[in-house]
DSSP file (Angstrom, degrees, kcal/mol; ACC not computed):
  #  RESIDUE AA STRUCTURE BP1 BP2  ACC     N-H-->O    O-->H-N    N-H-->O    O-->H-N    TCO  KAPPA ALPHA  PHI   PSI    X-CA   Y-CA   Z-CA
    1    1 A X              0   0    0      0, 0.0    19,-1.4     0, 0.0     2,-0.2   0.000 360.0 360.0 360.0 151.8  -46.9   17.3   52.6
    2    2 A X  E     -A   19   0A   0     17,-0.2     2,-0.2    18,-0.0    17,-0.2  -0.653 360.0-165.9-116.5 176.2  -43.7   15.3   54.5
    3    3 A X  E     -A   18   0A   0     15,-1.1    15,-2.0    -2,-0.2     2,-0.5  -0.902  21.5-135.4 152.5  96.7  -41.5   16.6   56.2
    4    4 A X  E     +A   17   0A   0     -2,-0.2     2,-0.3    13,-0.2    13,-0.2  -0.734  45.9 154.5 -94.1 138.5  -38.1   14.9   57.2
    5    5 A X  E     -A   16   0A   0     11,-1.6    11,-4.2    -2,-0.5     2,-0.6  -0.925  42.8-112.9-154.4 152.3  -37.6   15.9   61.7
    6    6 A X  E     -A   15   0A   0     -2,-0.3     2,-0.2     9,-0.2     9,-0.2  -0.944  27.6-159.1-109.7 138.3  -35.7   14.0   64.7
    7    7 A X  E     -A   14   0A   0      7,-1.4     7,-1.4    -2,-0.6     2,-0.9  -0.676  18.2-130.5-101.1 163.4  -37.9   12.7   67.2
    8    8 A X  E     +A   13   0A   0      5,-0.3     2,-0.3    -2,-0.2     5,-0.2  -0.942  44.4 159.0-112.2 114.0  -36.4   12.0   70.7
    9    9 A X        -     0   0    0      3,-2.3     3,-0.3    -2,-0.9    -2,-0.0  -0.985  69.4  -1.2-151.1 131.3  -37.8    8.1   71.3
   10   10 A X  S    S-     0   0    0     -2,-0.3     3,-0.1     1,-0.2    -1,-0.1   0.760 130.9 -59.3  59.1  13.3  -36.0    5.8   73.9
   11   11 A X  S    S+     0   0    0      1,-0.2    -1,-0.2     0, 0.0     2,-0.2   0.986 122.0  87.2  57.6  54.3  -33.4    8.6   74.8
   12   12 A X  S    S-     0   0    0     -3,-0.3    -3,-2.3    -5,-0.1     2,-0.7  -0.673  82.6-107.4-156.6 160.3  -32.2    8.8   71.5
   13   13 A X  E     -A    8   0A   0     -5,-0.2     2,-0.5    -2,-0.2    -5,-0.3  -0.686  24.1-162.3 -90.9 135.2  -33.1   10.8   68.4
   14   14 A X  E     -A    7   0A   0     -7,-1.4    -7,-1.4    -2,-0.7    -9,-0.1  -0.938  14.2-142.0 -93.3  77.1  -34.7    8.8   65.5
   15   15 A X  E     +A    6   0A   0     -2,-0.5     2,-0.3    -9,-0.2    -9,-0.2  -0.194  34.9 169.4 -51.2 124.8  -34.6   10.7   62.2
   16   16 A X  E     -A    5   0A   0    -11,-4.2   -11,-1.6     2,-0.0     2,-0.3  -0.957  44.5-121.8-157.1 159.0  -37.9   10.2   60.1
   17   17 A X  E     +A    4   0A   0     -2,-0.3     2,-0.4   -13,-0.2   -13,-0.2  -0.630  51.5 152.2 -80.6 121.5  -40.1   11.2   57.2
   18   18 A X  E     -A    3   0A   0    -15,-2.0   -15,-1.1    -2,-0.3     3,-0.1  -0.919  43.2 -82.5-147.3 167.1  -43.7   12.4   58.8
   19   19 A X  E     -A    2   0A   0     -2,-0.4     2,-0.3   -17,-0.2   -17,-0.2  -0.355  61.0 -79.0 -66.1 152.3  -46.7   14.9   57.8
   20   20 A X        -     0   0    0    -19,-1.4    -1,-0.1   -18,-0.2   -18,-0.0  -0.482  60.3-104.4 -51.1 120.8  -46.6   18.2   58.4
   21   21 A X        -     0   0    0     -2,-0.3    -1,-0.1     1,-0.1    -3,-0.0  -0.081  24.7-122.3 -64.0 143.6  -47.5   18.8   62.3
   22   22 A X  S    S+     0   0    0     -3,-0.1    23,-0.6    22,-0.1    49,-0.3   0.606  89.5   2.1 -61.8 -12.8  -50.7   20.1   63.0
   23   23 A X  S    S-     0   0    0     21,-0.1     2,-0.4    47,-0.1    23,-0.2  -0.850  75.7-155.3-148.7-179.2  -49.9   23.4   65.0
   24   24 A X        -     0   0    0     21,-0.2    23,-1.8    -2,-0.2     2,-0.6  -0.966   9.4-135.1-147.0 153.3  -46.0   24.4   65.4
   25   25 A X  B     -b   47   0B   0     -2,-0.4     2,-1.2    21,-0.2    23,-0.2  -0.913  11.8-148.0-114.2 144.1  -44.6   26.6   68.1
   26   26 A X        -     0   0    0     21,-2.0     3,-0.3    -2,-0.6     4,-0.1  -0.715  14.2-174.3-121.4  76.7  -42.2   29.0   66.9
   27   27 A X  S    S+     0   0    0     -2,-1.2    -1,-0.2     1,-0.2    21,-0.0   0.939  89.6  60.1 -41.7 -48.4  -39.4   29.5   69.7
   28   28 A X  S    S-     0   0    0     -3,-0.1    -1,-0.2     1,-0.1    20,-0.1   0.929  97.8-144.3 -39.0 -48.3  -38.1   32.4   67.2
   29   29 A X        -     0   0    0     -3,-0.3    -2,-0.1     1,-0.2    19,-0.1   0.941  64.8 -55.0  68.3  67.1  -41.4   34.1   67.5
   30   30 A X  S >  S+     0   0    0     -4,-0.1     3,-0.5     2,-0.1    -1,-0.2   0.802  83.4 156.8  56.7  31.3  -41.0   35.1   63.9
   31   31 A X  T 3  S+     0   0    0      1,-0.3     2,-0.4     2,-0.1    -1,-0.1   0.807  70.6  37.0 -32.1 -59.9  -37.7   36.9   63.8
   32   32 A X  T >   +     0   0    0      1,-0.1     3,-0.6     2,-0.0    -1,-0.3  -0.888  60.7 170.9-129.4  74.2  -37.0   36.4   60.5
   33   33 A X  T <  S+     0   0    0     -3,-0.5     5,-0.1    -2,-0.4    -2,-0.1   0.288  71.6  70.9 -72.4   1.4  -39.7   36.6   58.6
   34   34 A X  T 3  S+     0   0    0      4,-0.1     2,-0.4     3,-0.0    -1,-0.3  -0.014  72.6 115.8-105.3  12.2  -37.8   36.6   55.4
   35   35 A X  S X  S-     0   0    0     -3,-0.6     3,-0.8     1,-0.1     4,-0.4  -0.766  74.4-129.4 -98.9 147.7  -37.1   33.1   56.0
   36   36 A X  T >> S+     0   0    0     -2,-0.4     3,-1.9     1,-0.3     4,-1.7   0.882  99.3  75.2 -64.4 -50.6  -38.7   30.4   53.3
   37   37 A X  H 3> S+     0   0    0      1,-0.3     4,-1.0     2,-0.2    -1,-0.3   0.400  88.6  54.6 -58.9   2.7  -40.2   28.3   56.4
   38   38 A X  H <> S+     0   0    0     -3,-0.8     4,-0.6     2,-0.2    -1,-0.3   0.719 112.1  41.1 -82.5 -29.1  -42.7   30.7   57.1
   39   39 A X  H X4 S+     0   0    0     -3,-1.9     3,-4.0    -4,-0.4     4,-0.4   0.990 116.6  54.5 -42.2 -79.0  -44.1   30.5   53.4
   40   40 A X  H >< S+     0   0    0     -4,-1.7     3,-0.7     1,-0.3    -2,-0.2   0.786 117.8  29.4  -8.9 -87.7  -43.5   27.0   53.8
   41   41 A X  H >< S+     0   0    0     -4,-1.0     3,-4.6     1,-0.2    -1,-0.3   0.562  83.8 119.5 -55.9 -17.4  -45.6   26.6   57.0
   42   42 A X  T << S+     0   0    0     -3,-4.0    -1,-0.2    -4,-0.6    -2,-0.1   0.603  75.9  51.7 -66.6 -25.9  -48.3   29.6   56.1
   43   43 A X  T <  S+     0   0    0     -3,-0.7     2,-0.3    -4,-0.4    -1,-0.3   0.762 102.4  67.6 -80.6 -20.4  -51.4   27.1   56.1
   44   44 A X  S <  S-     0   0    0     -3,-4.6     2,-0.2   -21,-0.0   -21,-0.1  -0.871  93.7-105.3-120.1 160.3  -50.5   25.5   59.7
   45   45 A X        -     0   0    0    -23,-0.6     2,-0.3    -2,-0.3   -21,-0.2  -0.526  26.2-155.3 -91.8 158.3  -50.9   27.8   63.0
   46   46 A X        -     0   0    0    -23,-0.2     2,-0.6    -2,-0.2   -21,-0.2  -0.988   5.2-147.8-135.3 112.5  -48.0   29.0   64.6
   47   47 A X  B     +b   25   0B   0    -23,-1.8   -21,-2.0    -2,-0.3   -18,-0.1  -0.840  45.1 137.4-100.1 112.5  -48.1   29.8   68.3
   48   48 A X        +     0   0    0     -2,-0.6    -1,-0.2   -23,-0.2   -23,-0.0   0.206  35.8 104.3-143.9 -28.9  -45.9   32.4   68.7
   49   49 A X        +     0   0    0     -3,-0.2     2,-0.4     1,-0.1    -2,-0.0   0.589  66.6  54.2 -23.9 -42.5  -47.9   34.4   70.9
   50   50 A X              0   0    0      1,-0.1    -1,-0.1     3,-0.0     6,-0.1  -0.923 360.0 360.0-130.1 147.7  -46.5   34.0   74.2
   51   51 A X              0   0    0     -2,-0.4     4,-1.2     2,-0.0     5,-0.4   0.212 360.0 360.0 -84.4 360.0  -43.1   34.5   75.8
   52        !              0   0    0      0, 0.0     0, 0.0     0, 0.0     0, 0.0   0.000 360.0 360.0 360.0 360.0    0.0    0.0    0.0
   53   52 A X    >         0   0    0      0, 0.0     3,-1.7     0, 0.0    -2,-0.0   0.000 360.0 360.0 360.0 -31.5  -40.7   32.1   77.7
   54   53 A X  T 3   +     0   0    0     -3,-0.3    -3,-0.0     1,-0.3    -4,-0.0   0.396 360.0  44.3 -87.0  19.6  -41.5   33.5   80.6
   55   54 A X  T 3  S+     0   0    0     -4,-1.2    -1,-0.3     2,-0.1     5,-0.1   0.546  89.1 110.3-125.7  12.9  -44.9   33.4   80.7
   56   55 A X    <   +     0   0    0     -3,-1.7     2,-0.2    -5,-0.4    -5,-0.0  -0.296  27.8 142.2 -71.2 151.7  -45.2   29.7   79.3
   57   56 A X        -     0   0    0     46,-0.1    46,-0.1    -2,-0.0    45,-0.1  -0.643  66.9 -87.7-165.9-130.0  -46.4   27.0   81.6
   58   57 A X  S  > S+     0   0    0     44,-0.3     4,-1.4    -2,-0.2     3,-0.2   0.523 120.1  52.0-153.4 -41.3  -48.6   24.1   80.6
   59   58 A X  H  > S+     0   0    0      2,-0.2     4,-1.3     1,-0.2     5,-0.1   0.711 113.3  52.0 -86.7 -25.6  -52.5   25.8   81.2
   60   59 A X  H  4 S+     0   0    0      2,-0.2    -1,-0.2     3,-0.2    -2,-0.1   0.444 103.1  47.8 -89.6  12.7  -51.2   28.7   79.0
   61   60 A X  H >> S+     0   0    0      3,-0.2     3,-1.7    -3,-0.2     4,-1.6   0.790 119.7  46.7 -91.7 -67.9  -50.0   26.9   76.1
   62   61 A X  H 3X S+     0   0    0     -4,-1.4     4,-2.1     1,-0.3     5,-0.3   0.907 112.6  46.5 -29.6 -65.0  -53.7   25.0   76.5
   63   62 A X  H 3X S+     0   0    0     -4,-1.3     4,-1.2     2,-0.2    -1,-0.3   0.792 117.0  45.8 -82.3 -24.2  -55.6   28.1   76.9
   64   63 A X  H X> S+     0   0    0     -3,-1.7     4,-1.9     2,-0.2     3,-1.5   0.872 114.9  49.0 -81.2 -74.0  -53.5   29.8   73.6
   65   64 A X  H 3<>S+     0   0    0     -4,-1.6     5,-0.9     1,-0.3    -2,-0.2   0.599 108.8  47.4 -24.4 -44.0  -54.0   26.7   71.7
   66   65 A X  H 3<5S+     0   0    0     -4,-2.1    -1,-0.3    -5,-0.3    -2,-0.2   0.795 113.2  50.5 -84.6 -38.7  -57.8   26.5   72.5
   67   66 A X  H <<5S+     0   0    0     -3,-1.5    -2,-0.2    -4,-1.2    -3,-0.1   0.660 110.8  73.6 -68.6 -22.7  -58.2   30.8   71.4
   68   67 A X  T  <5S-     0   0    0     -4,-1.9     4,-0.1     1,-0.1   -21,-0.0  -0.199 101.4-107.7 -77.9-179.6  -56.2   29.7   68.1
   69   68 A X  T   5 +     0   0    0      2,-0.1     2,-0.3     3,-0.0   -24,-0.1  -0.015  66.3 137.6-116.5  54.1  -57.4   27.8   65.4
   70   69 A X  S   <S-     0   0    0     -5,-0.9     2,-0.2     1,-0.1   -47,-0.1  -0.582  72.4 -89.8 -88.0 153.5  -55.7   24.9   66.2
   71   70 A X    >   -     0   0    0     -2,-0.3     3,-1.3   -49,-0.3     4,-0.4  -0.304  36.6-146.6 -76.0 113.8  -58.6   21.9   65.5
   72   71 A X  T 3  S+     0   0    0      1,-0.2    -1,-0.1    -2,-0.2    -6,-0.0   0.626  87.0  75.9 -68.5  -5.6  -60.0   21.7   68.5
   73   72 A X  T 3  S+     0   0    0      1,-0.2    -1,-0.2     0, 0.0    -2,-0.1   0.078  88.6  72.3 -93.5  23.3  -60.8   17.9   68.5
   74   73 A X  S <  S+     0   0    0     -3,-1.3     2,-0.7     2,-0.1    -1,-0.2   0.441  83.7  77.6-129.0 -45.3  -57.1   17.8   69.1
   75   74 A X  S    S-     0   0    0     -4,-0.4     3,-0.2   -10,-0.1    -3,-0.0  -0.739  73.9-130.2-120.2 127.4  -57.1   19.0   72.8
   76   75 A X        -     0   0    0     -2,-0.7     2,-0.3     1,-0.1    -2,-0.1   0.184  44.8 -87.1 -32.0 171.3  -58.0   17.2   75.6
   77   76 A X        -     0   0    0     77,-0.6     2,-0.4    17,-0.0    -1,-0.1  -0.610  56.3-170.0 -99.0 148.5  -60.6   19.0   78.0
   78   77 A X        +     0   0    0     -2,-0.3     2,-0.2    -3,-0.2    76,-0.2  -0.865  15.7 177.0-136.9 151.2  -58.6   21.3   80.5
   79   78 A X  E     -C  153   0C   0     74,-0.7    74,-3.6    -2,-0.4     2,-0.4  -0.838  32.3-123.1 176.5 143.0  -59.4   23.2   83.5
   80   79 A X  E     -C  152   0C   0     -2,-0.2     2,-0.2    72,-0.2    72,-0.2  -0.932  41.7-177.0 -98.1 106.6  -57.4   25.4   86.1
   81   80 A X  E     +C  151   0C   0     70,-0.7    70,-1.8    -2,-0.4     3,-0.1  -0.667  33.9 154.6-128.2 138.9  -58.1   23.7   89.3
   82   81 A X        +     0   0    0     -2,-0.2     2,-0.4     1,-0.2    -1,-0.1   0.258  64.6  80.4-153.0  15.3  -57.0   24.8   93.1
   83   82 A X  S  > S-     0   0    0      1,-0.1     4,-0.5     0, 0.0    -1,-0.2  -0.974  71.2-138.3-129.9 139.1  -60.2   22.8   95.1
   84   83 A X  H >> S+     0   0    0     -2,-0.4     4,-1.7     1,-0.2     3,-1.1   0.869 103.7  52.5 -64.4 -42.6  -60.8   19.4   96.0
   85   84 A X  H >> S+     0   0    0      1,-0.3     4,-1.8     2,-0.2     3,-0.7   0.974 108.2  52.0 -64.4 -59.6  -64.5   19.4   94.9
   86   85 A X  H 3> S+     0   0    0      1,-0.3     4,-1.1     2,-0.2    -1,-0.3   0.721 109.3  51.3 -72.1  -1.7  -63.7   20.8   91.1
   87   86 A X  H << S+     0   0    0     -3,-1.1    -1,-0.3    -4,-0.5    -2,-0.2   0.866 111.0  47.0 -96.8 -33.7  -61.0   18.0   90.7
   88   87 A X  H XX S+     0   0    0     -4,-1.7     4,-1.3    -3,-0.7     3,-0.5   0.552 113.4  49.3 -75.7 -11.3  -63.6   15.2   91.8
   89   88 A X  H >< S+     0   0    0     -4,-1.8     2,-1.6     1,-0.3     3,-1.4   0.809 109.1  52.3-107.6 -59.4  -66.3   16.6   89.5
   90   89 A X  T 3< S+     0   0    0     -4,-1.1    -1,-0.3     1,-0.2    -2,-0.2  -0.041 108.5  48.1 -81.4  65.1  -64.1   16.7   86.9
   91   90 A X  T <> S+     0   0    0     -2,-1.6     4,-1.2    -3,-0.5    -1,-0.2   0.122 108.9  60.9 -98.9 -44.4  -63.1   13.1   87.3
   92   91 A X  T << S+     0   0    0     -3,-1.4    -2,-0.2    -4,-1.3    -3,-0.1   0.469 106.8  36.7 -52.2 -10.1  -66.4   12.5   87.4
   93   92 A X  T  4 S+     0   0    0     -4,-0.4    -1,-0.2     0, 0.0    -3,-0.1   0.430 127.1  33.3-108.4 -19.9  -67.2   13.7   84.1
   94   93 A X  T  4 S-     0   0    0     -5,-0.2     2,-2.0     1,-0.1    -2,-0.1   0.495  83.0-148.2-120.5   1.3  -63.9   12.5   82.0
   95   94 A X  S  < S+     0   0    0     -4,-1.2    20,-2.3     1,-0.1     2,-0.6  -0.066  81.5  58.4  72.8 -47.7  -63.2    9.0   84.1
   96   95 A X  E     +D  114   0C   0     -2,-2.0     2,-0.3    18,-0.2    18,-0.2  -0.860  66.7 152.6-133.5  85.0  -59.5    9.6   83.3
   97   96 A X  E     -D  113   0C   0     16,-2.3    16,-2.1    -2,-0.6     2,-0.4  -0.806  33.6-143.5 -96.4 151.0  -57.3   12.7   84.1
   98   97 A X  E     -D  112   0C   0     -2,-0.3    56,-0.7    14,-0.2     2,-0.3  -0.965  17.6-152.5-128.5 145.6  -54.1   13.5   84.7
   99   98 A X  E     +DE 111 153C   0     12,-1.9    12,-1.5    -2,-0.4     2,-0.3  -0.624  18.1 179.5-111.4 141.7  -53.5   16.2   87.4
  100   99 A X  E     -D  110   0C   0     52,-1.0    52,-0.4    -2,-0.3    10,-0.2  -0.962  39.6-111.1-149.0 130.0  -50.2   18.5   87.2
  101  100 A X        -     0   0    0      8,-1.1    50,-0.2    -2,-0.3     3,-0.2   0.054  48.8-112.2 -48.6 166.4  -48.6   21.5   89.3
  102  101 A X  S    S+     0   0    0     48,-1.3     2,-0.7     1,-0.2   -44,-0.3   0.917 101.0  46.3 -79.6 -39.9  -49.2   24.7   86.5
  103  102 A X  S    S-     0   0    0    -46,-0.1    -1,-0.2   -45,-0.1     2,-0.1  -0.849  89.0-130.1-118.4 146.4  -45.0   25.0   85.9
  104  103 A X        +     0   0    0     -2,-0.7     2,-0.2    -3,-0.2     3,-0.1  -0.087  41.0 140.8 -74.3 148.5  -43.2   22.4   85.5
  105  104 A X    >   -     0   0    0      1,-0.3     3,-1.2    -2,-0.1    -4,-0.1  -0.943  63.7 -75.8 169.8-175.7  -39.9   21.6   87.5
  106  105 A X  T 3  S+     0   0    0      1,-0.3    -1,-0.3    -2,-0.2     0, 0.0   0.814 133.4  59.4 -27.9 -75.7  -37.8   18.4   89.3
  107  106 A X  T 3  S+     0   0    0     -3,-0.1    -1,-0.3     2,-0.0    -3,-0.1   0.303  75.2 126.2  -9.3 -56.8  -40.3   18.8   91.6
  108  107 A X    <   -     0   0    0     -3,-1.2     2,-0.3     1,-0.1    -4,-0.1   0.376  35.1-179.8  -9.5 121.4  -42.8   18.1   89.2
  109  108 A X        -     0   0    0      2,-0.0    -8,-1.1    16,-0.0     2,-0.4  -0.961  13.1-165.0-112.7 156.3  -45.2   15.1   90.6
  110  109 A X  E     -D  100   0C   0     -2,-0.3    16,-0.4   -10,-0.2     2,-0.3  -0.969   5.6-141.8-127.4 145.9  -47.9   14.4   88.0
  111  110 A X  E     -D   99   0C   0    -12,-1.5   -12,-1.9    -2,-0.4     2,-0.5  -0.824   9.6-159.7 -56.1 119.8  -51.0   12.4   88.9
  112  111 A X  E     -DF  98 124C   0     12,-1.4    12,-2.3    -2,-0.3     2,-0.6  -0.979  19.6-176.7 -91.4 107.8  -53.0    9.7   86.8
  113  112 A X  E     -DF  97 123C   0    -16,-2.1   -16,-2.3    -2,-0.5     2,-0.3  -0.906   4.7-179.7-118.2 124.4  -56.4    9.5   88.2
  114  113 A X  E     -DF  96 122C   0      8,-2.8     8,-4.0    -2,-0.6     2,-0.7  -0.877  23.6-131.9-113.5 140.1  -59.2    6.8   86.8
  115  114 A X  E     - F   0 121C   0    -20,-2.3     6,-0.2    -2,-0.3     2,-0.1  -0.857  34.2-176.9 -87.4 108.3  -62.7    6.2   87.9
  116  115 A X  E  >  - F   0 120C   0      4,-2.4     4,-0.7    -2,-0.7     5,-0.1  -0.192  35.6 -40.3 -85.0-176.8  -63.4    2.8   88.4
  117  116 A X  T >4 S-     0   0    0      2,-0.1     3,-1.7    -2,-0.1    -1,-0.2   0.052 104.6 -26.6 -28.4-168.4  -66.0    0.8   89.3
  118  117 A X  T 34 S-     0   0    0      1,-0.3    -1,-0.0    -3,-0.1    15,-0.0   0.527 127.8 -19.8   0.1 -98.2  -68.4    2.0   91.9
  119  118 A X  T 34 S+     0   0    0      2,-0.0    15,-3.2    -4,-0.0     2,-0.3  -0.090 105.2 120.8-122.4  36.4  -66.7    4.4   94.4
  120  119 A X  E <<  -FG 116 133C   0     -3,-1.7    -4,-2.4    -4,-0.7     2,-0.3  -0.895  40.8-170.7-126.3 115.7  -63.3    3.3   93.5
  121  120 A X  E     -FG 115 132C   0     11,-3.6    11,-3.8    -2,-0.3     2,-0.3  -0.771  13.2-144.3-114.6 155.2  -60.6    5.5   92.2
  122  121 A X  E     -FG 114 131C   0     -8,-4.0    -8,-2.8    -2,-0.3     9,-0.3  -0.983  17.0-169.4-116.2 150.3  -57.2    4.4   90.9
  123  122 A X  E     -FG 113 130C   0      7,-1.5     2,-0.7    -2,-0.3     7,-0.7  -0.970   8.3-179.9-154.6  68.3  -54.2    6.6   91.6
  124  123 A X  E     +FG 112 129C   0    -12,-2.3   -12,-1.4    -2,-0.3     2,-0.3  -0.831   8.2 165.4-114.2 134.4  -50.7    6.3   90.1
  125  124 A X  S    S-     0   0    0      3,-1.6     3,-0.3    -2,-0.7   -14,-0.2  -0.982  74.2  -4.5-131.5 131.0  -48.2    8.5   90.9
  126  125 A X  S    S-     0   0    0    -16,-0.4     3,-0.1    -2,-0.3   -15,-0.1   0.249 128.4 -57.6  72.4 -20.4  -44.6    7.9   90.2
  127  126 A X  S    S+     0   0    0      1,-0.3     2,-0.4     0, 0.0    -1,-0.2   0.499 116.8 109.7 106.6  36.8  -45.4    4.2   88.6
  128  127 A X        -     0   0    0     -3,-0.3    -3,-1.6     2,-0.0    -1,-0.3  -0.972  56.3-155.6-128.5 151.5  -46.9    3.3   91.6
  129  128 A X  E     +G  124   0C   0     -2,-0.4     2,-0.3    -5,-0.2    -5,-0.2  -0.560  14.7 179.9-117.7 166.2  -50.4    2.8   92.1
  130  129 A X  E     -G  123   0C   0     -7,-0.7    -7,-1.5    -2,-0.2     2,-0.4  -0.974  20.5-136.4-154.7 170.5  -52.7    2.9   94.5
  131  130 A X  E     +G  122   0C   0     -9,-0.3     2,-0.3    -2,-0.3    -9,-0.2  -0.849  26.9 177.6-141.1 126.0  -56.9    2.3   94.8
  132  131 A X  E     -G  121   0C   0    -11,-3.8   -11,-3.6    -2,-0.4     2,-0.4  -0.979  23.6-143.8-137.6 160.7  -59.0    4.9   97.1
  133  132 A X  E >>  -G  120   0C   0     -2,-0.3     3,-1.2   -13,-0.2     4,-1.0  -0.886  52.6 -78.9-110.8 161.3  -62.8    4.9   97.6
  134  133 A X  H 3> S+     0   0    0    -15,-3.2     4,-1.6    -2,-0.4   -14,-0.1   0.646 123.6  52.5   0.8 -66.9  -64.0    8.6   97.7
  135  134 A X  H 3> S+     0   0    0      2,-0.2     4,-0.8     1,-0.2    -1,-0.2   0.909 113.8  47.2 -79.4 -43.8  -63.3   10.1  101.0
  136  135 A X  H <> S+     0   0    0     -3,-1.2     4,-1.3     2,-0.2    -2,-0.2   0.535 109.1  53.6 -60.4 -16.5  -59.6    9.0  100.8
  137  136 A X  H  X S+     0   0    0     -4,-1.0     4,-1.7     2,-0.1     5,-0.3   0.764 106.2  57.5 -70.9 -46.0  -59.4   10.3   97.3
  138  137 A X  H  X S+     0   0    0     -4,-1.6     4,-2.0    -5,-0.4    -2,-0.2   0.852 109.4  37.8 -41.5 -48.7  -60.6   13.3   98.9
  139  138 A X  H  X S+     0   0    0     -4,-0.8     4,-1.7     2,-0.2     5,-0.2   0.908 112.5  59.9 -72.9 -49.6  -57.7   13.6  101.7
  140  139 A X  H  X S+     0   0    0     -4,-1.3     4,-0.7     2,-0.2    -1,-0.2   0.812 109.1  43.7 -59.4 -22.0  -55.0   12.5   99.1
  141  140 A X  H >X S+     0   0    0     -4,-1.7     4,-2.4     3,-0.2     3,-1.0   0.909 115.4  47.0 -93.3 -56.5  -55.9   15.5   96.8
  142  141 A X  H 3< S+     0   0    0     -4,-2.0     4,-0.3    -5,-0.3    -2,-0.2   0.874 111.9  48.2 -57.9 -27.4  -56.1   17.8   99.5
  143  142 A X  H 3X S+     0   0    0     -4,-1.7     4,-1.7     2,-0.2    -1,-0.2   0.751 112.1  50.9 -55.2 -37.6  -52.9   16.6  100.8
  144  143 A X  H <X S+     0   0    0     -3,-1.0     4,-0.9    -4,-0.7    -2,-0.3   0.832 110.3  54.2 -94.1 -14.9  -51.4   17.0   97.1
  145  144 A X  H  < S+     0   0    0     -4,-2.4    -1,-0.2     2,-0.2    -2,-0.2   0.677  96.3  62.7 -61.9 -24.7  -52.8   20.7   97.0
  146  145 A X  H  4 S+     0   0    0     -5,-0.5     3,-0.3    -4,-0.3    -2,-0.2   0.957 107.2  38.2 -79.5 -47.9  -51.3   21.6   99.7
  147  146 A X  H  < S+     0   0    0     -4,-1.7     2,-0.3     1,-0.2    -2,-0.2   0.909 137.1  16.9 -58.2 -18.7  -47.4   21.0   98.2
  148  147 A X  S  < S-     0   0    0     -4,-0.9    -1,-0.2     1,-0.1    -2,-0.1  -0.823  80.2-170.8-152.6  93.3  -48.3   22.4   94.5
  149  148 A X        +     0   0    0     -2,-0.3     2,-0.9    -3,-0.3    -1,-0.1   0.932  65.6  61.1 -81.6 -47.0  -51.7   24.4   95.0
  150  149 A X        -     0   0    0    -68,-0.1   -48,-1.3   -70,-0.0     2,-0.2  -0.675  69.8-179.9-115.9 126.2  -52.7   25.3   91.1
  151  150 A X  E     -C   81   0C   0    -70,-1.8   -70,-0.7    -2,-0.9     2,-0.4  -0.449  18.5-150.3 -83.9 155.3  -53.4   22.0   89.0
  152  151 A X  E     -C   80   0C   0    -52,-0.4   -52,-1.0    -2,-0.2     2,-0.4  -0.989  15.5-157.4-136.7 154.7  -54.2   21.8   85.9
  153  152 A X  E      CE  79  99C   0    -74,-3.6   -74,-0.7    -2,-0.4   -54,-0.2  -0.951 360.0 360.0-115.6 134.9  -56.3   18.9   84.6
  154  153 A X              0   0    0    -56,-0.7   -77,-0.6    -2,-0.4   -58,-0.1   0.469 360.0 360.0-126.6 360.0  -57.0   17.1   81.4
């Protein structure tokens, strides 16, 4: 099935014909249930579950993974507030990216890749930087201290 939606690309919106999304999230949270678009949609899940104030970025993940949205769809996730569990999982997925749990300016987000031998690369902001272990170590414990609960995927 298509579906005609504006996308936001390049700071402006794009009108285009696309499939039906795979999950949707229902900011109504089903008001108006007498509305056609819930027929419409019935087949794909609709995350309606949780309220604005209790969204943040690990509980959209953690509803999403209890739904039955197709699970081969979300990255691997974990709620992180220790140096050790963010280096073993870098060690097991090569590629994360590490993020305070709510979102704000503030916001710094991490992209960390395992590179060769004992060598991690680090961009934050678009700027990169190369650590070997033990310096990886200090920078994440440095970046725990401003924004304590991560989330990883």
């Amino acid at each position: 099935m298509l579906i005609r939606g504006k996308f936001f690309e390049n700071n402006k919106w794009i009108e285009k014909v696309v499939n039906y999304p795979d999950v949707i999230y229902d900011c109504l949270n089903g008001t108006d249930k007498n509305n056609n678009i819930y027929e419409e949609f019935q087949s794909i899940p609709i995350m309606n579950e949780t309220y604005e104030s209790d969204l943040n970025t690990l509980n959209i993940y953690e509803v999403l993974a209890q739904s039955n949205f197709p699970n081969e769809y979300l990255l691997p996730f974990k709620s992180v507030d220790k140096v050790k569990e963010i280096v073993n999982f870098i060690e097991q997925n090569k590629k994360v990216t590490l993020q305070p749990r709510f979102k704000s300016s503030s916001t710094q987000h991490y992209y960390i890749e395992k590179l060769e031998a004992l060598e991690y690369l680090v961009i934050e902001n678009g700027n990169e930087k190369r650590y070997n272990k033990l310096t990886l170590e200090h920078f994440l414990k440095e970046a725990l201290k401003k924004e304590p609960v991560f989330r990883h995927q």
